[in-house]
Backbone as CSV, one residue per row, in Angstrom:
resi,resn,N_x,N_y,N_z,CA_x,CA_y,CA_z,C_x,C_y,C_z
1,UNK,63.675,-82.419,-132.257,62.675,-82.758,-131.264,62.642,-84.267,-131.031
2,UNK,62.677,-84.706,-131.986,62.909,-86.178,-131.788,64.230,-86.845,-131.284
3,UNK,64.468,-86.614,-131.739,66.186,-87.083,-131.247,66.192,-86.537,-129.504
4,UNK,65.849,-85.800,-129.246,65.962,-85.489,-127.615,65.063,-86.431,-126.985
5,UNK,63.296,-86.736,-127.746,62.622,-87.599,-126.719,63.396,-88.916,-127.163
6,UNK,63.731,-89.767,-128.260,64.841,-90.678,-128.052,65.947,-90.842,-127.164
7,UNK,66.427,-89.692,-127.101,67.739,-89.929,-126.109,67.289,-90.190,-124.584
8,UNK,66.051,-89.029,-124.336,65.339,-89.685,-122.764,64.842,-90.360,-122.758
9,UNK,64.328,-91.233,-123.529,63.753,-92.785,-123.874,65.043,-93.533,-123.129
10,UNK,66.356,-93.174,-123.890,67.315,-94.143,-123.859,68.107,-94.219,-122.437
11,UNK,67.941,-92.523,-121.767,68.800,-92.689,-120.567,67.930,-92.995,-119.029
12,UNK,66.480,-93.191,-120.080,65.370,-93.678,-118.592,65.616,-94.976,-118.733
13,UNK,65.384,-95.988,-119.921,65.692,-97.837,-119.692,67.060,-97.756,-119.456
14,UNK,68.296,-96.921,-119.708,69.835,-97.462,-119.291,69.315,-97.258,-117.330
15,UNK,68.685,-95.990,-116.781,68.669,-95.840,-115.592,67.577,-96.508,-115.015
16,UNK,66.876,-97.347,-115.756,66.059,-98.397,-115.093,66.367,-99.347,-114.284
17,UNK,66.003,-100.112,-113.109,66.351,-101.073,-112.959,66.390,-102.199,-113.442
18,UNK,67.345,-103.469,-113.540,67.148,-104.356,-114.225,65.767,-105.261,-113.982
19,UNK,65.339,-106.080,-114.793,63.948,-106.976,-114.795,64.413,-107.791,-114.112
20,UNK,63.408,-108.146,-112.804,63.530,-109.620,-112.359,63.927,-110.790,-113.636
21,UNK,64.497,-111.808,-112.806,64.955,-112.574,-113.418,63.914,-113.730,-113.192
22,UNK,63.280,-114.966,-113.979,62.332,-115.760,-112.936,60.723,-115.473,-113.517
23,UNK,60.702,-114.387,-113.761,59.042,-114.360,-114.090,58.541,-113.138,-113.654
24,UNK,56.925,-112.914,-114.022,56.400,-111.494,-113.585,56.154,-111.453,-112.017
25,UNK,56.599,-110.332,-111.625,56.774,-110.310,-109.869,54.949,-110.184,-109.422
26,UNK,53.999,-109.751,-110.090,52.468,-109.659,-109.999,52.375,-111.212,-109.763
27,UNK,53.239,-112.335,-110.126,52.603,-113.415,-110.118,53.137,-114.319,-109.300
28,UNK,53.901,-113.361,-108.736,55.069,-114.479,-107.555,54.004,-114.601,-106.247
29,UNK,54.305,-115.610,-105.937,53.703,-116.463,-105.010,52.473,-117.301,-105.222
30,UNK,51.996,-116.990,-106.333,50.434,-117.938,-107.397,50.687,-118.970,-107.161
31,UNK,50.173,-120.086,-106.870,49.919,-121.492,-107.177,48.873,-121.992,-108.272
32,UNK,49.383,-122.430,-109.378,48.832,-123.145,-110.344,47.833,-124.302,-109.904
33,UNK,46.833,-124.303,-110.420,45.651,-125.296,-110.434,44.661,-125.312,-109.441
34,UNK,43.623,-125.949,-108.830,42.834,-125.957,-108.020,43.115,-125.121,-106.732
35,UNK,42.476,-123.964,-106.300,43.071,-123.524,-104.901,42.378,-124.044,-103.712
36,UNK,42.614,-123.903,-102.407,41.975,-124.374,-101.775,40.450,-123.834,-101.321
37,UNK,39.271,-124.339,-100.292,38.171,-123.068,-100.503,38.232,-122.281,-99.519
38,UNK,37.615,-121.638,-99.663,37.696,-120.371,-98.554,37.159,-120.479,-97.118
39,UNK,37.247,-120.452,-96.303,36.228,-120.486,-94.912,34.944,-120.291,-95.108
40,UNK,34.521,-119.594,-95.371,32.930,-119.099,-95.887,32.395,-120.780,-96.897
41,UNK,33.542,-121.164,-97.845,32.873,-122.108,-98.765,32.815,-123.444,-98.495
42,UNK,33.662,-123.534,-97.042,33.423,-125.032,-96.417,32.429,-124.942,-95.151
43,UNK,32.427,-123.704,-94.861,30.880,-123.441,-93.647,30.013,-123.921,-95.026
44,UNK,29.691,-123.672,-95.792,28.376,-123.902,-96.464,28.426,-125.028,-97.036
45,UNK,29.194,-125.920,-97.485,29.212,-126.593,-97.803,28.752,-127.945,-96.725
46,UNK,29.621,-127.404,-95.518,28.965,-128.353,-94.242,27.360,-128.342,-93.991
47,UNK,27.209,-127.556,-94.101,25.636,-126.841,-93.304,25.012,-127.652,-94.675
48,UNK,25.030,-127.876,-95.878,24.071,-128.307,-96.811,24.372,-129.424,-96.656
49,UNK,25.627,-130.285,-96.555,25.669,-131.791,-95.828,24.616,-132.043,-95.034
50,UNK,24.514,-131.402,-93.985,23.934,-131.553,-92.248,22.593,-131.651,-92.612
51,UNK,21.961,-130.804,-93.643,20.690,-130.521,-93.818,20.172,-131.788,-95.084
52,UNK,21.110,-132.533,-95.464,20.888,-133.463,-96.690,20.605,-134.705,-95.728
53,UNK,21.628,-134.578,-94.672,21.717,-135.499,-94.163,20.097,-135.672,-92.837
54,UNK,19.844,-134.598,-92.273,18.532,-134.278,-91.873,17.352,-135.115,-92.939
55,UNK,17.424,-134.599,-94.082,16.281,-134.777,-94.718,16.378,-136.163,-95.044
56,UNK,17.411,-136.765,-95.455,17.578,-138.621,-95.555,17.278,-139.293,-94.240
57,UNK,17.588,-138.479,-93.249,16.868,-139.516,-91.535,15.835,-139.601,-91.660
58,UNK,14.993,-138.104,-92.127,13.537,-137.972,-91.933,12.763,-138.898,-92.920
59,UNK,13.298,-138.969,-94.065,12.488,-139.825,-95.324,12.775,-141.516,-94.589
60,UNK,13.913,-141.916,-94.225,14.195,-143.234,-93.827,13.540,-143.811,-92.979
61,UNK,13.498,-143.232,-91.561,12.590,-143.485,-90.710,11.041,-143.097,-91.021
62,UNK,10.537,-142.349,-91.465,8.963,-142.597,-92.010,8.327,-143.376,-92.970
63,UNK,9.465,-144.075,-93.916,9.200,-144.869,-94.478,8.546,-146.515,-93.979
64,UNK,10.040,-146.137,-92.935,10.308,-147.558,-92.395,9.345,-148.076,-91.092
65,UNK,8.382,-146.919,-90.777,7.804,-146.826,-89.336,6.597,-147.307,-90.288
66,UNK,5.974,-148.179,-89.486,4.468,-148.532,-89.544,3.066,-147.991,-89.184
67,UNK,3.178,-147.401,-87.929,2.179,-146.350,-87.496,2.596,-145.021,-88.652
68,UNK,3.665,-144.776,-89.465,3.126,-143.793,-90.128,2.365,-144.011,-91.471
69,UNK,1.746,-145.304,-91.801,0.854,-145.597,-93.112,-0.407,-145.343,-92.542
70,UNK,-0.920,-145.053,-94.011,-2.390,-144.420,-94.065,-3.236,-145.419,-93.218
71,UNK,-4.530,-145.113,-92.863,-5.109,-146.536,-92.303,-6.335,-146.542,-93.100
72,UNK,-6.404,-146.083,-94.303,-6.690,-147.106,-95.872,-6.020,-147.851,-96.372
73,UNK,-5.134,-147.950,-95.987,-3.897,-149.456,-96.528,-4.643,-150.531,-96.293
74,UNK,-4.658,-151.151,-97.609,-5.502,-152.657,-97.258,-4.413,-153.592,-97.341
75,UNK,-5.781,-154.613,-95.982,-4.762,-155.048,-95.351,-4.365,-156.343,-95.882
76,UNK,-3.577,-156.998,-95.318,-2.898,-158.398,-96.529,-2.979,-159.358,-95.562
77,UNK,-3.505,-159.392,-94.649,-3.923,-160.701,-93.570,-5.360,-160.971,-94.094
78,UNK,-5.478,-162.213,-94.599,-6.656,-162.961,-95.234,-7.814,-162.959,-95.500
């Protein structure tokens, strides 16, 4: 019994095809290290720019505007 599943062991790898040569074929075409992002992950990434950048106009200019201080601010003219 054994000797027969040995021998079809032996005449399935002789009638196998040979192994790529080069590496595992699951991995052909991979690029190693950082990939690039996806469409979806540079839309969002823009849109939270746009909105950072929104919220730094809004803080800059209200800072910097005078009609927007309290008018309890005391005043520093003499």
């Amino acid at each position: 019994m054994k000797d027969v599943r040995r021998q079809d062991a032996k005449e399935r790898k002789e009638a196998a095809p040979a192994p790529i040569s080069g590496g595992d074929p699951d991995l052909e075409g991979m690029i190693a290290g950082p990939q690039p992002l996806n469409e979806w992950q540079v839309e969002g990434l823009a849109a939270i720019a746009a909105e950072e950048a929104e919220e730094e106009e809004g803080e800059g200019t209200a800072a910097a505007d005078p009609s927007t201080l309290p008018s309890s601010a005391p005043s520093t003219s003499g």
